[in-house]
C-alpha positions in Angstrom: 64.1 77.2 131.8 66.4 79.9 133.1 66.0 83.6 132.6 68.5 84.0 130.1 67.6 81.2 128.0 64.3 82.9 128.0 66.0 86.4 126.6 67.6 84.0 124.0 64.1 82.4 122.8 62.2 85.8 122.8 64.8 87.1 120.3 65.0 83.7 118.1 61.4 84.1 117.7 62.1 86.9 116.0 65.7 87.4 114.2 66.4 84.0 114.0 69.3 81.7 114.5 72.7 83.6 116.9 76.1 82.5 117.9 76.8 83.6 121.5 79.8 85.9 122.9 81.4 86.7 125.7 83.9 89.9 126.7 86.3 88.9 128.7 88.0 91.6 129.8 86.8 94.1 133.3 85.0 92.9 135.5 82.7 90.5 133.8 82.2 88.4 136.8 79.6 91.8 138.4 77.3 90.7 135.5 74.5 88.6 136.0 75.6 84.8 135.7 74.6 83.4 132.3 75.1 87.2 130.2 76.4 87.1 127.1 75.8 88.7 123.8 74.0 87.4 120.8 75.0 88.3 117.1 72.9 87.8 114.4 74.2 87.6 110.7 72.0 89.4 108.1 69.6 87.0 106.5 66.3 87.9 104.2 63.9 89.8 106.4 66.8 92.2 107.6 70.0 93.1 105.8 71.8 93.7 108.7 74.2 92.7 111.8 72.2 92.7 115.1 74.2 92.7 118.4 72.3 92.1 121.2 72.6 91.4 125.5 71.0 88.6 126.6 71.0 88.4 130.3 71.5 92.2 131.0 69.2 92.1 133.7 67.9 89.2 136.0 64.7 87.9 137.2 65.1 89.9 140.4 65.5 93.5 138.6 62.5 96.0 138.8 64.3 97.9 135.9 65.0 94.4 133.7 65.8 95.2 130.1 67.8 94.2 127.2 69.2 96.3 124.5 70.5 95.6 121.0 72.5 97.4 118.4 72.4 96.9 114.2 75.4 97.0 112.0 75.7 97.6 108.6 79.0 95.0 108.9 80.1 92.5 111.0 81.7 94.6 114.0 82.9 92.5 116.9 83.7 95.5 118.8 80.0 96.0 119.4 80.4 92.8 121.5 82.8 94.7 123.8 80.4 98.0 123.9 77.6 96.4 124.6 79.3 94.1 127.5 80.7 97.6 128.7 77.0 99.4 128.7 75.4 95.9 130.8 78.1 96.4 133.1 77.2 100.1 133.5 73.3 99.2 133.7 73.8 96.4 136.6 76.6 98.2 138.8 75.4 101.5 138.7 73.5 102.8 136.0 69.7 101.8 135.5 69.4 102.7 132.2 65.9 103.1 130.4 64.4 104.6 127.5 65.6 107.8 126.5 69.0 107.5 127.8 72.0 108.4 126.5 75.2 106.8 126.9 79.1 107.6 126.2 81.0 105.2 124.4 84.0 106.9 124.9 85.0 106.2 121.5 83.7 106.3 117.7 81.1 103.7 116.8 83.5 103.2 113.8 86.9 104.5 113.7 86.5 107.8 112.2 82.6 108.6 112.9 81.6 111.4 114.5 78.5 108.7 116.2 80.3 108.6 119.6 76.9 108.3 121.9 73.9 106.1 121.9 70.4 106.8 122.3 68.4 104.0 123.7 65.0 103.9 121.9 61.8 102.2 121.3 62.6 98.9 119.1 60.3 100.7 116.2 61.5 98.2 113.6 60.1 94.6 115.7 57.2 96.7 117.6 55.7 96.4 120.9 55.1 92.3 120.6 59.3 92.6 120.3 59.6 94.9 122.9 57.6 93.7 125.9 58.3 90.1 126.6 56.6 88.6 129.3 58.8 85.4 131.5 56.9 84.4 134.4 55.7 87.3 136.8 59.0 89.3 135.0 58.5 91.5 131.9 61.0 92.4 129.9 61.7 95.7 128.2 63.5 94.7 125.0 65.2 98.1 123.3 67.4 99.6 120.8 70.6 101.8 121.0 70.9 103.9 118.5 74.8 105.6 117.6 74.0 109.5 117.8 76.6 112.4 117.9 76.9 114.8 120.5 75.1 117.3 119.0 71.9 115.2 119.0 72.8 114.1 123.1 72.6 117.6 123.3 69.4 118.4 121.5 67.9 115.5 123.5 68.7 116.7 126.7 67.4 120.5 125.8 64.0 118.9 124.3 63.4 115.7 124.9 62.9 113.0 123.6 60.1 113.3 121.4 62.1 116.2 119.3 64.9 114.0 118.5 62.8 111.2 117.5 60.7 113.8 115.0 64.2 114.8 113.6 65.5 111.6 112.7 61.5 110.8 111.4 62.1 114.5 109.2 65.3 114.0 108.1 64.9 110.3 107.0 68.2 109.4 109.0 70.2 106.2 107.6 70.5 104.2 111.6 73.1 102.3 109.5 75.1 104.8 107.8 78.2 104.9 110.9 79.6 108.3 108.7 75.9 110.3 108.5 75.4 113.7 109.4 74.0 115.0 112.4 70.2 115.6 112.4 70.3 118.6 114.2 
């Protein structure tokens, strides 16, 4: 079996049945061969969309992970962002838990959520996050839409003290409209 069709069996095992997307605009081809991103539709364990990469890293990375985003609604444009944040990961970026990243746009039009936080995967847990192929494991986590304000307070405190003020202030990860935390 190839690598990405690994990605895509670790995260049927757990959400279920996807269709499969591609981006097509930028320079797709510096991806690794075979990316593309999964959506899942919201079925009875989770009331949710789930966007996720699959193929964001290869079997040759030391850094290899795969990130995912939830939706409240079906939001295709979250197949573009995420295609967008891969490309940034492979060309130049190396992204990893606890960073942030600038979408250069609202997550939705009109919200203030214009940066994402990439986190543990709290709601699947460590079996979801740590997926073993071969000699290759794989660090499966969550980008979470955050405002600037809570980049900010992120980058002053760390991560820890974000994480405490989303746990304090109950946050709504869905809610593309909500108040800062901070």
């Amino acid at each position: 079996m190839d690598y990405s069709h690994n990605i895509s069996k670790h995260y049927n095992e757990f959400w279920g049945e996807f269709t499969e997307h591609k981006f097509f605009k930028g320079p797709i081809n510096e991806l690794p061969a075979g990316f593309r991103i999964l959506k899942f539709i919201p079925n009875s364990k989770r009331n949710m969309w789930t966007y996720a990469t699959c193929g964001m890293s290869n079997n040759s990375d030391l850094n290899a992970i795969e990130i995912h985003m939830f939706s409240p609604v079906e939001h295709d444009f979250l197949i573009e962002l995420l295609t967008i944040i891969a490309h940034y990961h492979v060309t130049r970026g190396n992204l990893g838990l606890g960073h942030t990243i600038n979408f250069g746009c609202p997550w939705y039009k009109e919200s203030k959520l214009e940066y994402g936080l990439i986190s543990l995967p709290y709601l699947d847990g460590p079996a979801f996050e740590n997926y073993q192929t071969g000699l290759k494991i794989i660090q499966f986590l969550w980008l979470i839409p955050i405002t600037v304000n809570e980049k900010n307070y992120k980058k002053q405190n760390g991560l820890e003290a974000l994480e405490q003020k989303f746990d304090d202030a109950v946050f709504n990860y869905l809610d593309p409209y909500r108040k800062s935390v901070v």
